[in-house]
C-alpha positions in Angstrom: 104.9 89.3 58.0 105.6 93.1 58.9 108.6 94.4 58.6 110.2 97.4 59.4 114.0 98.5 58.8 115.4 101.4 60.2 118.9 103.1 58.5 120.9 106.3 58.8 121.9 106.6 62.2 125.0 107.4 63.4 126.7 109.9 65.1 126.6 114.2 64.7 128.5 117.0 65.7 126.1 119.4 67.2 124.7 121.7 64.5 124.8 118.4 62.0 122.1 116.8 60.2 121.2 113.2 59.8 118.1 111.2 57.7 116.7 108.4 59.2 114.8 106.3 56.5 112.5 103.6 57.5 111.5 101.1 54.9 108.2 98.9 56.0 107.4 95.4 54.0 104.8 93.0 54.2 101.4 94.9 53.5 100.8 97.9 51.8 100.4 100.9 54.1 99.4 104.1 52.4 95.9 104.1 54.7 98.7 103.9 57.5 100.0 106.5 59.9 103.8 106.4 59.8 105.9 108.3 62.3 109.6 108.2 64.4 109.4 107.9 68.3 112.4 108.1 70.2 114.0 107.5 73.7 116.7 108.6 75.4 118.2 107.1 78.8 116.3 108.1 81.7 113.6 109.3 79.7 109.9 108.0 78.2 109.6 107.6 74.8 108.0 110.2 73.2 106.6 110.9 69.8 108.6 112.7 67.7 106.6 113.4 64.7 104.0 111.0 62.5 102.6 112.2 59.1 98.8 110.4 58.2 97.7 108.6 55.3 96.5 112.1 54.0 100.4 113.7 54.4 99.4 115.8 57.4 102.1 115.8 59.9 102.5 116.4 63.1 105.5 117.1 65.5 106.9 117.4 68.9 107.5 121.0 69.8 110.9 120.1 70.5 112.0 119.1 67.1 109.3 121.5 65.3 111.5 123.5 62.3 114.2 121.5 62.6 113.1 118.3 61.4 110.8 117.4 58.6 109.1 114.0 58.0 108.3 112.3 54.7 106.4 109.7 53.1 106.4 107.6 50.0 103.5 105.7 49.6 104.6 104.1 46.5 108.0 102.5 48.1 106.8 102.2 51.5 109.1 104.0 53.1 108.8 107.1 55.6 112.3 109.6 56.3 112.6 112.2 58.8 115.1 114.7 57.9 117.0 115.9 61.3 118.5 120.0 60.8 120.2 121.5 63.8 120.6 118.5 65.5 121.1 119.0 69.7 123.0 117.0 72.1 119.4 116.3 73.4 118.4 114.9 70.4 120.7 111.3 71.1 118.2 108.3 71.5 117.4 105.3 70.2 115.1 106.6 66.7 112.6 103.7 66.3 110.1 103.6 63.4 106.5 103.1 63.7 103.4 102.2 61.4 100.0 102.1 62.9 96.3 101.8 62.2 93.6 102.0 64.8 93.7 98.4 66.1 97.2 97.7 64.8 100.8 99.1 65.4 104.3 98.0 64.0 107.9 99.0 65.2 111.4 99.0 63.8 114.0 97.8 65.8 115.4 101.0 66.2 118.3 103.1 65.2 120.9 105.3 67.5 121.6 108.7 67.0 124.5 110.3 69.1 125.1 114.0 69.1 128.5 114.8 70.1 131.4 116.6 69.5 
């Protein structure tokens, strides 16, 4: 059975950092594209950034040089690093492992950006 667990969310003065780590179980997914989606009240979910199987990444122009994403194949596990963190950056952080037919989530984890 897939799992995926989502940790290090929390609230952030603006300005802050926070890393969200995401550790998947139940398969081995290094042929997998792992990524971090979020949404925010009132808003769609959107992607905000996935890294392949090969370690390219990819990123939502809205977080682009602030946040980096990471994988370790070996552990399972995929982080995204959040710099410079905005009020606009609260949402609910869920983490996401897909292939082309299949696609896992995480139940999520909130990030608040607050002072």
């Amino acid at each position: 059975q897939v799992q995926l667990v989502e940790s290090g969310g929390g609230l952030v003065q603006p300005g802050g950092s926070l890393r969200l780590s995401c550790a998947a179980s139940g398969r081995t997914f290094s042929r997998y594209t792992m990524g971090w989606y979020r949404l925010a009240p009132g808003k769609q979910r959107e992607l905000v950034a996935d890294i392949s199987s090969g370690g390219s990444t990819n990123y939502a122009d809205s977080v682009k040089d602030r946040f980096t994403i990471s994988r370790d194949n070996a552990k399972n596990t995929v982080d995204l690093q959040m710099n410079s963190l905005k009020a606009e950056d609260t949402a609910v952080y869920y983490c996401n492992v897909r292939a082309t037919v299949v696609s896992y989530w995480g139940q999520g984890t909130q990030v608040t950006v607050s002072s």
